[in-house]
N, CA, C and O atoms as CSV, one atom per row, in Angstrom:
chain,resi,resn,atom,element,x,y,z
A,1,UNK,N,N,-0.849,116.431,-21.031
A,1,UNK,CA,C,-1.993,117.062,-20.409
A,1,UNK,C,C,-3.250,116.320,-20.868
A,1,UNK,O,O,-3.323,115.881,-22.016
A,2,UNK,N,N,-4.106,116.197,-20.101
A,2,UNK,CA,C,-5.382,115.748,-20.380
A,2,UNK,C,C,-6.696,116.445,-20.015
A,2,UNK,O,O,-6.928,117.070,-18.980
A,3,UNK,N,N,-7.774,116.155,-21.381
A,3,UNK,CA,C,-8.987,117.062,-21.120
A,3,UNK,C,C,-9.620,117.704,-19.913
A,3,UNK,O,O,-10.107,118.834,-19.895
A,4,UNK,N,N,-9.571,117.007,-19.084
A,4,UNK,CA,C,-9.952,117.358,-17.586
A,4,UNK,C,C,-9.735,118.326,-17.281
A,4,UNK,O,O,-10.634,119.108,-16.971
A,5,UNK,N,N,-7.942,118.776,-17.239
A,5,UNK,CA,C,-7.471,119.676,-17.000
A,5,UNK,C,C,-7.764,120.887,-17.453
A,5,UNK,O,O,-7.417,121.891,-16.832
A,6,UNK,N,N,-8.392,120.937,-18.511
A,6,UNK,CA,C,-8.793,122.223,-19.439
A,6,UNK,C,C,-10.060,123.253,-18.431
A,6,UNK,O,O,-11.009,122.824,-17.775
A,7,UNK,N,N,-9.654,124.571,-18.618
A,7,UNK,CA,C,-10.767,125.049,-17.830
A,7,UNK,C,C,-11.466,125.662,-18.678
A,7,UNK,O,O,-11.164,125.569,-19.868
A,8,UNK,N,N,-12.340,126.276,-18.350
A,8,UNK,CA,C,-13.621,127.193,-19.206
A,8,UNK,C,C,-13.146,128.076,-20.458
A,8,UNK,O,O,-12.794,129.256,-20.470
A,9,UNK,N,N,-13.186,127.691,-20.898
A,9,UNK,CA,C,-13.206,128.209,-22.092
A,9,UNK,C,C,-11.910,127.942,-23.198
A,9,UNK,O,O,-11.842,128.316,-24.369
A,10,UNK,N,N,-10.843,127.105,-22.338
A,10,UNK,CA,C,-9.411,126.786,-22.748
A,10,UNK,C,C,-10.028,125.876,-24.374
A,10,UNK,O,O,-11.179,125.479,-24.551
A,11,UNK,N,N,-8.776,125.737,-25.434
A,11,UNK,CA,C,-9.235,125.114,-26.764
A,11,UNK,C,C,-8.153,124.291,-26.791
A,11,UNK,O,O,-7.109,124.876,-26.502
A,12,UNK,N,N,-8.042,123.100,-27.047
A,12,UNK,CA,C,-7.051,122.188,-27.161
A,12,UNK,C,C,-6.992,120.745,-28.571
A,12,UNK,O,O,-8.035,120.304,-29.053
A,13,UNK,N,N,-5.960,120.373,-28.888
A,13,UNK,CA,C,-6.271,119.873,-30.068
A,13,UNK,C,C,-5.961,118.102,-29.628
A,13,UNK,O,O,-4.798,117.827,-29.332
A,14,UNK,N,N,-6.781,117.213,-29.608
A,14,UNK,CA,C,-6.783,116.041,-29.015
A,14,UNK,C,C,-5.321,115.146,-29.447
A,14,UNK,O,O,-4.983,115.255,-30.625
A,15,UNK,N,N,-4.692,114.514,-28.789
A,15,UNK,CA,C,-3.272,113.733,-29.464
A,15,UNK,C,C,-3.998,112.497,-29.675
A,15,UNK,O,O,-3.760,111.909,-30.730
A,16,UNK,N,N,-5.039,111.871,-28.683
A,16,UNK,CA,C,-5.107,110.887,-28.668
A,16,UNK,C,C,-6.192,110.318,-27.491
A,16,UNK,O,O,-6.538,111.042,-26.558
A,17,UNK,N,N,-6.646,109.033,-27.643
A,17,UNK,CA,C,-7.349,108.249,-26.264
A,17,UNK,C,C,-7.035,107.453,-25.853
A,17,UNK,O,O,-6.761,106.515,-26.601
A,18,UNK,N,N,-6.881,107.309,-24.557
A,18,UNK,CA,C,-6.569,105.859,-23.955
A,18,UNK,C,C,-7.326,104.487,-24.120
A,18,UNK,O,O,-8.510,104.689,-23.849
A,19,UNK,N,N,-7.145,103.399,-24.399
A,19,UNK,CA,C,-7.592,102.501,-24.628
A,19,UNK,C,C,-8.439,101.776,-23.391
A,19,UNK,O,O,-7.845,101.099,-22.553
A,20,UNK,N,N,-9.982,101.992,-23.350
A,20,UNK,CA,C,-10.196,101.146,-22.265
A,20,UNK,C,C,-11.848,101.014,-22.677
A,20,UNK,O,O,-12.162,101.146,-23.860
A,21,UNK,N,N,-12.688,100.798,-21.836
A,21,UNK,CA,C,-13.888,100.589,-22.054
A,21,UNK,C,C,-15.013,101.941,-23.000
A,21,UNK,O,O,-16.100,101.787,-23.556
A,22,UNK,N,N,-14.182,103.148,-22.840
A,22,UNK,CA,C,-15.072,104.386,-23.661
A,22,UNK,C,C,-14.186,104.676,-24.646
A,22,UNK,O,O,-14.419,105.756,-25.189
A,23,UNK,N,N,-13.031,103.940,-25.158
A,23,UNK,CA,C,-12.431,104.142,-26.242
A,23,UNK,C,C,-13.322,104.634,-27.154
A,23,UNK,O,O,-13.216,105.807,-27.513
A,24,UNK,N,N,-14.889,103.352,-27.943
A,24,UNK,CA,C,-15.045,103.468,-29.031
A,24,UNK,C,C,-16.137,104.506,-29.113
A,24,UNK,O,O,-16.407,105.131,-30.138
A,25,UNK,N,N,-16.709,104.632,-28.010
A,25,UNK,CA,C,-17.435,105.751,-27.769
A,25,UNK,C,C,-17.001,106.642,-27.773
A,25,UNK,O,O,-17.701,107.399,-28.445
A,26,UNK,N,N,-15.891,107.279,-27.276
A,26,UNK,CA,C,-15.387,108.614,-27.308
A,26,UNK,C,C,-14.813,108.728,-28.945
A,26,UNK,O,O,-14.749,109.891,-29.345
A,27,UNK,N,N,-14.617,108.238,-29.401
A,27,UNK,CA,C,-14.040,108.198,-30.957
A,27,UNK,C,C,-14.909,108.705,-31.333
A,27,UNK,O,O,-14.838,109.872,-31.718
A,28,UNK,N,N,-16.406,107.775,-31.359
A,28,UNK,CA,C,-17.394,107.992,-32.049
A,28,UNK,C,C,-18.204,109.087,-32.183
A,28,UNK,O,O,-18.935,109.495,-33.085
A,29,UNK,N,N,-17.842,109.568,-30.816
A,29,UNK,CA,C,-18.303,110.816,-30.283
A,29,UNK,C,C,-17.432,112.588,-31.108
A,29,UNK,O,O,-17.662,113.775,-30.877
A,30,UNK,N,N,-16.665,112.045,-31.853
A,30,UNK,CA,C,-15.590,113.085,-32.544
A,30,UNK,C,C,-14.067,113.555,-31.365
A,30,UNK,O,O,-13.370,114.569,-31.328
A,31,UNK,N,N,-14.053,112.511,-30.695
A,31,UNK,CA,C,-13.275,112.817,-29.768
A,31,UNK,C,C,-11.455,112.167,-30.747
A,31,UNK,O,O,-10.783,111.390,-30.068
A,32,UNK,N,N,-11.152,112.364,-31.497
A,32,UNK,CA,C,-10.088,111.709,-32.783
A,32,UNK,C,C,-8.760,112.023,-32.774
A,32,UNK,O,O,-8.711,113.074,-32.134
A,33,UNK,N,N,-7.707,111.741,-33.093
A,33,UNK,CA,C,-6.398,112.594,-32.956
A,33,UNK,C,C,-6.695,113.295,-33.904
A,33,UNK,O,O,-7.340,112.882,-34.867
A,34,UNK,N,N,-6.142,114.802,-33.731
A,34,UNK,CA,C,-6.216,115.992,-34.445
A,34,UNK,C,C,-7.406,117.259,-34.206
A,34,UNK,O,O,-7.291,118.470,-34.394
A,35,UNK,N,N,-8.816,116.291,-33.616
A,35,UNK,CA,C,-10.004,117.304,-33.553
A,35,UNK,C,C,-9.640,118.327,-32.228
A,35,UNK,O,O,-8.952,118.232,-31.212
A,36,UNK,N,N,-10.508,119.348,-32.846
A,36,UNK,CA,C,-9.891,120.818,-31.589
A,36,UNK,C,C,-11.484,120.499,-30.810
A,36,UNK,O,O,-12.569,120.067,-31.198
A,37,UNK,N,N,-10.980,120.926,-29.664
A,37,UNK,CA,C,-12.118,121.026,-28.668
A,37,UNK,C,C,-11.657,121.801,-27.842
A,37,UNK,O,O,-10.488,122.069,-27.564
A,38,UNK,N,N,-13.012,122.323,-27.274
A,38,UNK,CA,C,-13.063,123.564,-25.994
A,38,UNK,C,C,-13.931,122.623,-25.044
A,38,UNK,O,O,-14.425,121.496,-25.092
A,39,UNK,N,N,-13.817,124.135,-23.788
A,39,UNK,CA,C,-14.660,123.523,-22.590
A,39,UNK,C,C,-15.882,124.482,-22.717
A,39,UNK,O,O,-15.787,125.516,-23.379
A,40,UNK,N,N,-16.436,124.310,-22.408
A,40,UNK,CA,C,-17.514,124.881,-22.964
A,40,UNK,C,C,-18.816,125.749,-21.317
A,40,UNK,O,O,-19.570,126.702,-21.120
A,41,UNK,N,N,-18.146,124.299,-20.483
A,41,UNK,CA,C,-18.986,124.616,-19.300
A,41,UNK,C,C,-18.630,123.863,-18.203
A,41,UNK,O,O,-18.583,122.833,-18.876
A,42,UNK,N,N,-18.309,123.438,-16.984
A,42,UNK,CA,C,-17.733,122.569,-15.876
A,42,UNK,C,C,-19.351,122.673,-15.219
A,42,UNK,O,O,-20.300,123.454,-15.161
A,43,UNK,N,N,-19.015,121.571,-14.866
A,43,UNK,CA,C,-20.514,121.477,-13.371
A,43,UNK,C,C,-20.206,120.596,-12.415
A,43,UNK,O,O,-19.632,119.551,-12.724
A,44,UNK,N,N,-20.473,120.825,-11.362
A,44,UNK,CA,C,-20.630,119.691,-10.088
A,44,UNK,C,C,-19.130,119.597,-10.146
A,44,UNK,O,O,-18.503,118.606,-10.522
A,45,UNK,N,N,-18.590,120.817,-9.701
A,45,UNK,CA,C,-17.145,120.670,-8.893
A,45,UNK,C,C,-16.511,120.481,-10.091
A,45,UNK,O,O,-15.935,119.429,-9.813
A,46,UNK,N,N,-16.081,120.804,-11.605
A,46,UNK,CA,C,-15.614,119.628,-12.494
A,46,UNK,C,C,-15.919,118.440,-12.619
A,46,UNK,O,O,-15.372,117.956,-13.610
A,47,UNK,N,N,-16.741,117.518,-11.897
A,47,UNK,CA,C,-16.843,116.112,-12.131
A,47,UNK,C,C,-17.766,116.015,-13.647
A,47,UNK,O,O,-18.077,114.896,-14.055
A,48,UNK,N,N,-18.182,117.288,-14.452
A,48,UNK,CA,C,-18.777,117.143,-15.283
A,48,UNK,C,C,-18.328,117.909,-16.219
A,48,UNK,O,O,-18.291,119.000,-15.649
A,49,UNK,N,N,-17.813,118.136,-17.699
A,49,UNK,CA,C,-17.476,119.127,-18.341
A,49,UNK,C,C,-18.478,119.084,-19.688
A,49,UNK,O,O,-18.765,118.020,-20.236
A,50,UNK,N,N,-18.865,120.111,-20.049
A,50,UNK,CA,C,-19.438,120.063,-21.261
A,50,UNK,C,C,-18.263,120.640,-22.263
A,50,UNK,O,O,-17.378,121.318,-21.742
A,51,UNK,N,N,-18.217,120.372,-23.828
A,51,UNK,CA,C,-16.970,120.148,-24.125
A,51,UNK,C,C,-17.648,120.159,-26.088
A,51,UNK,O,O,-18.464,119.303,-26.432
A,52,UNK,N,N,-17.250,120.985,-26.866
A,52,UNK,CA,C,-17.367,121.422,-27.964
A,52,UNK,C,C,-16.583,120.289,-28.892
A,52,UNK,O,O,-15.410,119.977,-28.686
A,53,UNK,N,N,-17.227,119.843,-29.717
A,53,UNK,CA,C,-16.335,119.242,-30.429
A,53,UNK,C,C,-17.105,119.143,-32.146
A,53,UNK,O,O,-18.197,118.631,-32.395
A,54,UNK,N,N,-16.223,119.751,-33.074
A,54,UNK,CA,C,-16.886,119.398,-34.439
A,54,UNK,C,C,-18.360,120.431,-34.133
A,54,UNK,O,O,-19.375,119.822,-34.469
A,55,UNK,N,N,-18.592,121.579,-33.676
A,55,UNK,CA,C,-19.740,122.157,-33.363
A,55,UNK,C,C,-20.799,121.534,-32.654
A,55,UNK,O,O,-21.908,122.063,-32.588
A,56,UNK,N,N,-20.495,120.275,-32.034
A,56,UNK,CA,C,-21.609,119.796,-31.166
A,56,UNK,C,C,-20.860,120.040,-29.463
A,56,UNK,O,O,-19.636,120.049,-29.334
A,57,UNK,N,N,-21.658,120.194,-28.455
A,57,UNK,CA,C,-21.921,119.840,-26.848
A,57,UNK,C,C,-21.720,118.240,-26.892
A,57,UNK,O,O,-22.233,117.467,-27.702
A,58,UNK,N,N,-20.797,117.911,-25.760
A,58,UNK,CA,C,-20.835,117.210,-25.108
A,58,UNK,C,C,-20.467,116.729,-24.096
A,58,UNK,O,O,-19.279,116.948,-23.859
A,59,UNK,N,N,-21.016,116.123,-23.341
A,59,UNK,CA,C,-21.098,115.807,-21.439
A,59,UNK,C,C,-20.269,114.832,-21.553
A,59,UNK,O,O,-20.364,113.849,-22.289
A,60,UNK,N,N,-19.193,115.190,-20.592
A,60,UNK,CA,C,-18.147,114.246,-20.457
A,60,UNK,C,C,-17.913,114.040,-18.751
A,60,UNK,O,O,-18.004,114.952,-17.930
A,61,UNK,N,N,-17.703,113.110,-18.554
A,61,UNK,CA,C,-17.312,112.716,-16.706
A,61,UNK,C,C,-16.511,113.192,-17.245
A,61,UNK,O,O,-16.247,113.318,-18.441
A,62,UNK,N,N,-15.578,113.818,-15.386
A,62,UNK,CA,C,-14.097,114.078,-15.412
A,62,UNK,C,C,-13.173,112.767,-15.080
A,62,UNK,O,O,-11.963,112.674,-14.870
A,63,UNK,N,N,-14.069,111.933,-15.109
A,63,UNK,CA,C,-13.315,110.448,-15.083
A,63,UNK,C,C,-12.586,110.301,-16.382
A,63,UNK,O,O,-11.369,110.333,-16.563
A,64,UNK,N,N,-13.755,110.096,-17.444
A,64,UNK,CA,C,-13.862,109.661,-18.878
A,64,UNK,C,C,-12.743,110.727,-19.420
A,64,UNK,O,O,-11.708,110.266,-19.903
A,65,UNK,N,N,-12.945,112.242,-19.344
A,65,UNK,CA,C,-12.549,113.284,-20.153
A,65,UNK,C,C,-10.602,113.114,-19.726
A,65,UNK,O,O,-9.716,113.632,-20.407
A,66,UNK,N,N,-10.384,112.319,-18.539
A,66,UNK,CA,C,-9.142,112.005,-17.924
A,66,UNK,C,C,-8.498,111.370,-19.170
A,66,UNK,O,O,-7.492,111.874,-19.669
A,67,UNK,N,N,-8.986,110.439,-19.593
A,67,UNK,CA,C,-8.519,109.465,-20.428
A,67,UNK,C,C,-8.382,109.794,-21.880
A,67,UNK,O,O,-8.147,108.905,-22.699
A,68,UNK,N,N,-8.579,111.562,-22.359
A,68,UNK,CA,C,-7.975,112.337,-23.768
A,68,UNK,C,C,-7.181,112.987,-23.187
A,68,UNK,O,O,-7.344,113.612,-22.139
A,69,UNK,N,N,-6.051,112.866,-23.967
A,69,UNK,CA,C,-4.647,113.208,-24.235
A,69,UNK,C,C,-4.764,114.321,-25.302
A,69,UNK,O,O,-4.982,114.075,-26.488
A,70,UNK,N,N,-4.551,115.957,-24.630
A,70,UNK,CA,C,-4.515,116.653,-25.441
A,70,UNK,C,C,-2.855,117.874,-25.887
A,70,UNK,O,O,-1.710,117.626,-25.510
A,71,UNK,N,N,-3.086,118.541,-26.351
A,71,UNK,CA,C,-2.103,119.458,-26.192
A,71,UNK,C,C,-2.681,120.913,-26.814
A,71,UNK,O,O,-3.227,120.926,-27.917
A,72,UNK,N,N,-2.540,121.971,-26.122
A,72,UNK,CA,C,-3.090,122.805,-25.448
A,72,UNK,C,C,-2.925,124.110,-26.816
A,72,UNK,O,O,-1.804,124.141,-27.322
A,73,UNK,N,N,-3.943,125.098,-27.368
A,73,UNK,CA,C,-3.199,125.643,-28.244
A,73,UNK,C,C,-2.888,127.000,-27.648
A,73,UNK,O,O,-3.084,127.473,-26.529
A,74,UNK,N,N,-2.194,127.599,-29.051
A,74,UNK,CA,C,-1.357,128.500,-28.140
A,74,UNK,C,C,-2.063,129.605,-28.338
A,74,UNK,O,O,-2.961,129.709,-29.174
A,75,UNK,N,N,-1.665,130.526,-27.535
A,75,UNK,CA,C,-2.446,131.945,-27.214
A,75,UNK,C,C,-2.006,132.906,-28.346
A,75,UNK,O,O,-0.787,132.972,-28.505
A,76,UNK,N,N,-2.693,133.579,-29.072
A,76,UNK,CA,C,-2.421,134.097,-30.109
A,76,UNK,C,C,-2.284,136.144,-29.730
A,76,UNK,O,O,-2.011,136.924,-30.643
């Protein structure tokens, strides 16, 4: 599954990123294997997600957010 897929308010714990041009940015960004992130907010159809990570917001294309590999946690 990948970030994209996540809807409003879903929390998921990252496996990993695909290797391509926003690799080092999204790293840098706390995007890491292991960090938990939520969705925080969708806009413009999904083509935009805002997205919790490490207590910060951040704006992710649903292009970019395609390319984290997450797995989903479980409902308690």
């Amino acid at each position: 599954m990948h970030l994209a897929e996540l809807k409003h308010g879903e929390k998921a714990t990252v496996l990993g990123v695909a290797q391509g041009e926003a690799y080092c940015h999204l790293c840098a960004l706390g995007l890491n294997t292991g960090a938990e992130v939520e969705v925080v907010r969708t806009l413009s159809r999904r083509t935009v997600l805002i997205v919790r990570v490490d207590g910060f917001d951040i704006a992710l294309r649903g292009e970019t957010a395609s390319t984290v590999k997450i797995r989903m946690e479980s409902a308690l």
